[in-house]
Z-matrix of the N, CA and C atoms (Angstrom, degrees):
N
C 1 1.436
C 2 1.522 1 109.96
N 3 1.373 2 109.04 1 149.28
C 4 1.471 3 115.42 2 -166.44
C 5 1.574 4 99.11 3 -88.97
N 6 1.569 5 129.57 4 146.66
C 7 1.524 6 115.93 5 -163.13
C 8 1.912 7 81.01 6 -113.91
N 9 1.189 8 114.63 7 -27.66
C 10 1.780 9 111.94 8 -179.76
C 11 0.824 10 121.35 9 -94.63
N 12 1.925 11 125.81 10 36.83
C 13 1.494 12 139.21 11 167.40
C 14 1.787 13 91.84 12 -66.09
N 15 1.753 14 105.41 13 120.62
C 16 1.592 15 94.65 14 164.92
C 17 1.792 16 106.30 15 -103.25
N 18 1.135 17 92.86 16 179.51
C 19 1.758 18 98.59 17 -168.38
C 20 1.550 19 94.27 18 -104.02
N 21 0.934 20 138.79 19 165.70
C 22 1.352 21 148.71 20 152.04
C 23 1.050 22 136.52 21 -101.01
N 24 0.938 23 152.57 22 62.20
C 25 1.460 24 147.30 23 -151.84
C 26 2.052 25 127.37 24 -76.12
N 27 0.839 26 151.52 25 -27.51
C 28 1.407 27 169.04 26 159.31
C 29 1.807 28 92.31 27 69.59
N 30 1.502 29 84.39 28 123.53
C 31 1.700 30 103.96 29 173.44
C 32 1.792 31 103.58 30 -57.58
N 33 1.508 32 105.58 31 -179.21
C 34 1.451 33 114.85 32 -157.70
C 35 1.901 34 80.25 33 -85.86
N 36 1.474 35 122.68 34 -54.38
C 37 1.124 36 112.68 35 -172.89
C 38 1.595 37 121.68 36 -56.76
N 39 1.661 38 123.53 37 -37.68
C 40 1.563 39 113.93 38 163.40
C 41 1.459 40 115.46 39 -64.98
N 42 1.320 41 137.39 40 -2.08
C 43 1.154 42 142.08 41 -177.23
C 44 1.469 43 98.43 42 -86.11
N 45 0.965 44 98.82 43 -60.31
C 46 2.136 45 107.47 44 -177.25
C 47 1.282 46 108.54 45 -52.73
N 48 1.305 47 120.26 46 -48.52
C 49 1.631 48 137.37 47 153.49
C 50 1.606 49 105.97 48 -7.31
N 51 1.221 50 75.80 49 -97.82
C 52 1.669 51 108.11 50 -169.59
C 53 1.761 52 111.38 51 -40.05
N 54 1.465 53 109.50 52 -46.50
C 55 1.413 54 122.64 53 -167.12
C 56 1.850 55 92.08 54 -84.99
N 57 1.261 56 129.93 55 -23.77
C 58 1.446 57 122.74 56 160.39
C 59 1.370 58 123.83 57 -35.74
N 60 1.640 59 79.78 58 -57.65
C 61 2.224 60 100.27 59 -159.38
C 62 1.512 61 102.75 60 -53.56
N 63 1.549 62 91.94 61 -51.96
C 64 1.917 63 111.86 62 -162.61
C 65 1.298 64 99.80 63 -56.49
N 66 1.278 65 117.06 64 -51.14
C 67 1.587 66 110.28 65 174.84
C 68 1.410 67 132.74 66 -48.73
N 69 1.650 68 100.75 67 -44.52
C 70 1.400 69 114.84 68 159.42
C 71 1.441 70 112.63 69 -49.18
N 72 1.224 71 131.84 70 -74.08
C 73 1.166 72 150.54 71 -152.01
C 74 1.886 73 97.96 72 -72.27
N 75 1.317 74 113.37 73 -28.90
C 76 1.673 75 103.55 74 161.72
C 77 1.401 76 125.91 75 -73.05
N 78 1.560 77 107.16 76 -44.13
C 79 1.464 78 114.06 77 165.46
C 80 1.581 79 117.25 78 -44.88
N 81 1.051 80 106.77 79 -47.76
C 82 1.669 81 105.86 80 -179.40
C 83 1.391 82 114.02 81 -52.70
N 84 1.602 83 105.15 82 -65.47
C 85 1.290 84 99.97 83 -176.64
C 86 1.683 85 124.67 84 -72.17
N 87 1.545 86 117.31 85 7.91
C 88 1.231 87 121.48 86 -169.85
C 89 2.231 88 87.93 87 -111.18
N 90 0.998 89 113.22 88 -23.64
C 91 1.561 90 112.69 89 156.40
C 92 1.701 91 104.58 90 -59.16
N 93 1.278 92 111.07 91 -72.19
C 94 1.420 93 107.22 92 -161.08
C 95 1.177 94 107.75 93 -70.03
N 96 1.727 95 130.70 94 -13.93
C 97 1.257 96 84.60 95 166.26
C 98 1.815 97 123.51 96 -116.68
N 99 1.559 98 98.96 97 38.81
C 100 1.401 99 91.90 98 155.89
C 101 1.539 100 107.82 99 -113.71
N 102 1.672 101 115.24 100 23.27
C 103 1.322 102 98.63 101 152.38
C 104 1.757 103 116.02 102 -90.98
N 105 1.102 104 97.96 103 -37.17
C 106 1.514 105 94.13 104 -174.33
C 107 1.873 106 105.26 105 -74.37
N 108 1.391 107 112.93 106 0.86
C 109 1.575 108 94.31 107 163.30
C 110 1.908 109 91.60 108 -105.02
N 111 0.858 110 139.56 109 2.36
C 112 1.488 111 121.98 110 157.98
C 113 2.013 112 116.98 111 -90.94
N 114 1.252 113 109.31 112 -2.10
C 115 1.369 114 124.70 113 155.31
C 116 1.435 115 130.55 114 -84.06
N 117 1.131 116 95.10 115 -35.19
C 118 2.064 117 97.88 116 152.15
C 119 1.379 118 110.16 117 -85.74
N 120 1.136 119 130.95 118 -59.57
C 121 1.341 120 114.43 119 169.42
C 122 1.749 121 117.23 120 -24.21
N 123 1.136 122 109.99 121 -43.49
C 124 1.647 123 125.36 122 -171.97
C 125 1.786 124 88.83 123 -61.61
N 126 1.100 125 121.72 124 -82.75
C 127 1.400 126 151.39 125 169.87
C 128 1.268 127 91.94 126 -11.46
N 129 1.409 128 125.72 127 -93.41
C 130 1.585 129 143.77 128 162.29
C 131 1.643 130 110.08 129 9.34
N 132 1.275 131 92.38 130 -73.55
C 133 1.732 132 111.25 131 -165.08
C 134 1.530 133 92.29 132 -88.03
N 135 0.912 134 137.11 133 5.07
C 136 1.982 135 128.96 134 -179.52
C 137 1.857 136 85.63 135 -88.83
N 138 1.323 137 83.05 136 -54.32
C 139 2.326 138 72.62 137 -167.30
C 140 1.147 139 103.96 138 -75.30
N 141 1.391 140 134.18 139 -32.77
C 142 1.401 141 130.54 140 -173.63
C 143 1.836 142 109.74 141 -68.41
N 144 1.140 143 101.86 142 -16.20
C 145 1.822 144 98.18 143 173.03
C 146 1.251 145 108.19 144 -81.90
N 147 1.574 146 136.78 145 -34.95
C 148 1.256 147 144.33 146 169.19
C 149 1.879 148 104.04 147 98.91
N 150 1.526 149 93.49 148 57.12
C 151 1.528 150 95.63 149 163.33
C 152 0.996 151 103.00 150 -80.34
N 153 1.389 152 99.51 151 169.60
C 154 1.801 153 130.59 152 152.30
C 155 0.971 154 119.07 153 -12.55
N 156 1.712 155 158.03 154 134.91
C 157 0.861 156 143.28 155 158.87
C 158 1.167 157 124.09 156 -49.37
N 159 1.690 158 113.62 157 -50.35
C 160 1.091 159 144.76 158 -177.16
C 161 1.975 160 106.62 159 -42.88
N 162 1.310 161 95.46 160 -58.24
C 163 1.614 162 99.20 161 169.17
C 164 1.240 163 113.99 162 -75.03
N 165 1.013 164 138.22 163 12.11
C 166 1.592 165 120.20 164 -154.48
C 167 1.772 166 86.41 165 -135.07
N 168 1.244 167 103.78 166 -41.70
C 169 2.112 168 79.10 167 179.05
C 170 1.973 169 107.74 168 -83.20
N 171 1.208 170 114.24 169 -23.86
C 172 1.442 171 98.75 170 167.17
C 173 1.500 172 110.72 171 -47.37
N 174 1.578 173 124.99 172 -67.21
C 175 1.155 174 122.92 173 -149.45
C 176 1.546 175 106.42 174 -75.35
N 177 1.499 176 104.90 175 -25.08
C 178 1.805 177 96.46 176 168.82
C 179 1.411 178 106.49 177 -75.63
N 180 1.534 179 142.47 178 -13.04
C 181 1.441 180 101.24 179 -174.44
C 182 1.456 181 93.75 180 -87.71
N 183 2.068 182 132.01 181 -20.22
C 184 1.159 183 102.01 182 -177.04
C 185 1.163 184 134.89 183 -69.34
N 186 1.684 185 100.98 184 -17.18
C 187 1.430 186 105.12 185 172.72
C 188 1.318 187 120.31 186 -47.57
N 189 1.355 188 115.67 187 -45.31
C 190 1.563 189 133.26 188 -157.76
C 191 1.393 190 99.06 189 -80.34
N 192 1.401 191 110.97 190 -45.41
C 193 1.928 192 96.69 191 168.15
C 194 1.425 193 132.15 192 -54.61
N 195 1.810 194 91.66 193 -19.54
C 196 1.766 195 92.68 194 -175.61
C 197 1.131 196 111.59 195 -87.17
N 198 1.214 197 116.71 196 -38.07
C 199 1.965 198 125.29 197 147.26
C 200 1.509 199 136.75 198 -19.43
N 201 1.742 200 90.72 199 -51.33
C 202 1.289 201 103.84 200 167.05
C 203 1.325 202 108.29 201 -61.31
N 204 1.687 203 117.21 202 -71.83
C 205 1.158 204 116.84 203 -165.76
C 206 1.555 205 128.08 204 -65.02
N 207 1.253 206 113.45 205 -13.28
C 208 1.633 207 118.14 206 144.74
C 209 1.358 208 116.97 207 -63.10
N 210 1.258 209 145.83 208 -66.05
C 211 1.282 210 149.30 209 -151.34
C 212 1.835 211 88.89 210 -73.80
N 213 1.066 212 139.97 211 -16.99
C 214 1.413 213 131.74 212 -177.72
C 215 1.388 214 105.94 213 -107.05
N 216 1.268 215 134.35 214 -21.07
C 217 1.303 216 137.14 215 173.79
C 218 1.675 217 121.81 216 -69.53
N 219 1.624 218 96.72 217 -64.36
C 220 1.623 219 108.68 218 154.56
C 221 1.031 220 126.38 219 -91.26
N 222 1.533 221 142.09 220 -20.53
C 223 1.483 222 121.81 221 -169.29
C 224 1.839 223 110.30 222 -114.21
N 225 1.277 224 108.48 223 -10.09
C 226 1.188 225 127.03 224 156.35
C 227 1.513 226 129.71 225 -90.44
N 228 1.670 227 104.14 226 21.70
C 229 1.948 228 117.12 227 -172.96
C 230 1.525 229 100.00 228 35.39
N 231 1.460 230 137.27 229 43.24
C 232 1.548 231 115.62 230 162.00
C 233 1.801 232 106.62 231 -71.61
N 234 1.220 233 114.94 232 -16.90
C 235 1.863 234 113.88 233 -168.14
C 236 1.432 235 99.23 234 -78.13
N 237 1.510 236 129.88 235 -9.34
C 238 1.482 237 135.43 236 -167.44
C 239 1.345 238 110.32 237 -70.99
N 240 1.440 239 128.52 238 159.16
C 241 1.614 240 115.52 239 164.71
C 242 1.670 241 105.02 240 -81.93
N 243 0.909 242 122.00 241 177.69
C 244 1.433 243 151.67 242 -137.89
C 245 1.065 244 101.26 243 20.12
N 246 1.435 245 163.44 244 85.67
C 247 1.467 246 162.20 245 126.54
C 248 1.081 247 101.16 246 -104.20
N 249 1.331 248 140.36 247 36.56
C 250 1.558 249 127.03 248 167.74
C 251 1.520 250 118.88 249 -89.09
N 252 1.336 251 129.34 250 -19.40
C 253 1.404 252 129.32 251 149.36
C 254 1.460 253 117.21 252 -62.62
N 255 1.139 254 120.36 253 -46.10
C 256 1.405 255 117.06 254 176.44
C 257 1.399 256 110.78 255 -69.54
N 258 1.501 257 125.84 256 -32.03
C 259 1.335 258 110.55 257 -158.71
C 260 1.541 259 87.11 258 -82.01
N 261 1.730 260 115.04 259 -15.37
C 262 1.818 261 102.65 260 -171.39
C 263 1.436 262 118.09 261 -68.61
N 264 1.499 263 85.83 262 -39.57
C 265 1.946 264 85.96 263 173.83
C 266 1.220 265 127.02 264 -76.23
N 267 1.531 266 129.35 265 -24.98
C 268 1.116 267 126.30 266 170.35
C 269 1.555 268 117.61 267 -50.59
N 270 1.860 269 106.84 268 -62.14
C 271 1.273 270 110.68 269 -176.01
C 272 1.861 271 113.96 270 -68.24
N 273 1.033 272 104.93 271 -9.63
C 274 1.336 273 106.48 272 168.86
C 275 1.547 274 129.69 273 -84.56
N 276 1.138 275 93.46 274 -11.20
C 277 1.768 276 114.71 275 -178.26
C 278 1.476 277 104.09 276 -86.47
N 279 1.689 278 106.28 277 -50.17
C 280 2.032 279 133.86 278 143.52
C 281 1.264 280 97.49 279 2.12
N 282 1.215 281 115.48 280 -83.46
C 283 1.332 282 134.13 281 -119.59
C 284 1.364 283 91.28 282 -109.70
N 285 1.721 284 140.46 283 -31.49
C 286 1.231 285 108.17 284 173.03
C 287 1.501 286 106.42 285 -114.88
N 288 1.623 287 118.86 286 42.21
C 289 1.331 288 117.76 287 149.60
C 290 1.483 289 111.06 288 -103.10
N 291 1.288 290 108.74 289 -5.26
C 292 1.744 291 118.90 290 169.72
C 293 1.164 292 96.45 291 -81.46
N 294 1.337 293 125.65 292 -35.11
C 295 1.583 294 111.88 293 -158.27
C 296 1.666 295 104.94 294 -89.23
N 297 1.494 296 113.03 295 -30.81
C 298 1.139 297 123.79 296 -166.24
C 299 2.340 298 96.86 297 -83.73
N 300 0.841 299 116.54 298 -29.47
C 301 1.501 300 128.05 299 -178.46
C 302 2.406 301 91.65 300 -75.63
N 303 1.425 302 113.93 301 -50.62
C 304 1.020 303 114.08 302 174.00
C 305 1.807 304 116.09 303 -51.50
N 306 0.871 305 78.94 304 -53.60
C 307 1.741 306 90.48 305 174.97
C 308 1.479 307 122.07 306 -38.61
N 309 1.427 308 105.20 307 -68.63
C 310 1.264 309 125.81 308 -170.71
C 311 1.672 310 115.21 309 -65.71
N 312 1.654 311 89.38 310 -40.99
C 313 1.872 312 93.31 311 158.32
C 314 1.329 313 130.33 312 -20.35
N 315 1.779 314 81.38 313 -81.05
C 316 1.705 315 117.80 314 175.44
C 317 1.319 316 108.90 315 -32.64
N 318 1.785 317 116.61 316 -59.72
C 319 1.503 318 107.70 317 -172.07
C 320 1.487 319 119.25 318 -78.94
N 321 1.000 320 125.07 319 -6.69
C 322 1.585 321 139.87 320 177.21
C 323 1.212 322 100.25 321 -63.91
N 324 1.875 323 102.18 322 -71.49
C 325 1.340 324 96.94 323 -173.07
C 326 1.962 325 141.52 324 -65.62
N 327 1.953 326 87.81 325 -20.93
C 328 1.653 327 72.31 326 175.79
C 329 1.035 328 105.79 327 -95.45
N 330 1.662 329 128.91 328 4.16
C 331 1.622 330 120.56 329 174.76
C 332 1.740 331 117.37 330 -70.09
């Protein structure tokens, strides 16, 4: 047994601290995610009315990007401090599987 285990204790003010953030930091993610279940709902009722196709897969993939980019912001800690390497490669990975999906479009379609 270790005899120089110290204890830690946290004053009343880092306690208030701490129990602030978390609260904060639940609210957020308990906001976002009854937006992104009122964004499927949106989604939901777009095909279930029987639009256009034409309108109806634009507005579902933006939905789904905004989904994405919520579910990686808050539920993936990208809003945290130190995630700025991670958040670089992710959105950089983003951005040239958009670019690389753009691409391939392009040649599909005028071929």
């Amino acid at each position: 047994m270790s005899h120089d285990a110290h204890v830690y204790s946290k004053s009343q003010t880092e306690y208030e601290y701490t129990r602030r953030v978390r609260r904060e930091a639940m609210r957020g993610q308990v906001t976002t995610f009854a937006i992104m279940i009122f964004l499927t709902l949106i989604a939901f009722s777009a095909v279930a009315a029987g639009f256009s196709e034409y309108f109806i897969v634009p507005i579902l993939l933006l939905l789904a990007a905004i989904q994405v980019v919520l579910q990686l912001y808050y539920f993936m800690h990208m809003s945290e401090k130190n995630h700025g390497m991670a958040a670089f490669f992710l959105y950089s990975g983003a951005i040239l599987g958009f670019t690389l999906f753009l691409t391939f479009l392009t040649i599909v379609w005028w071929n």
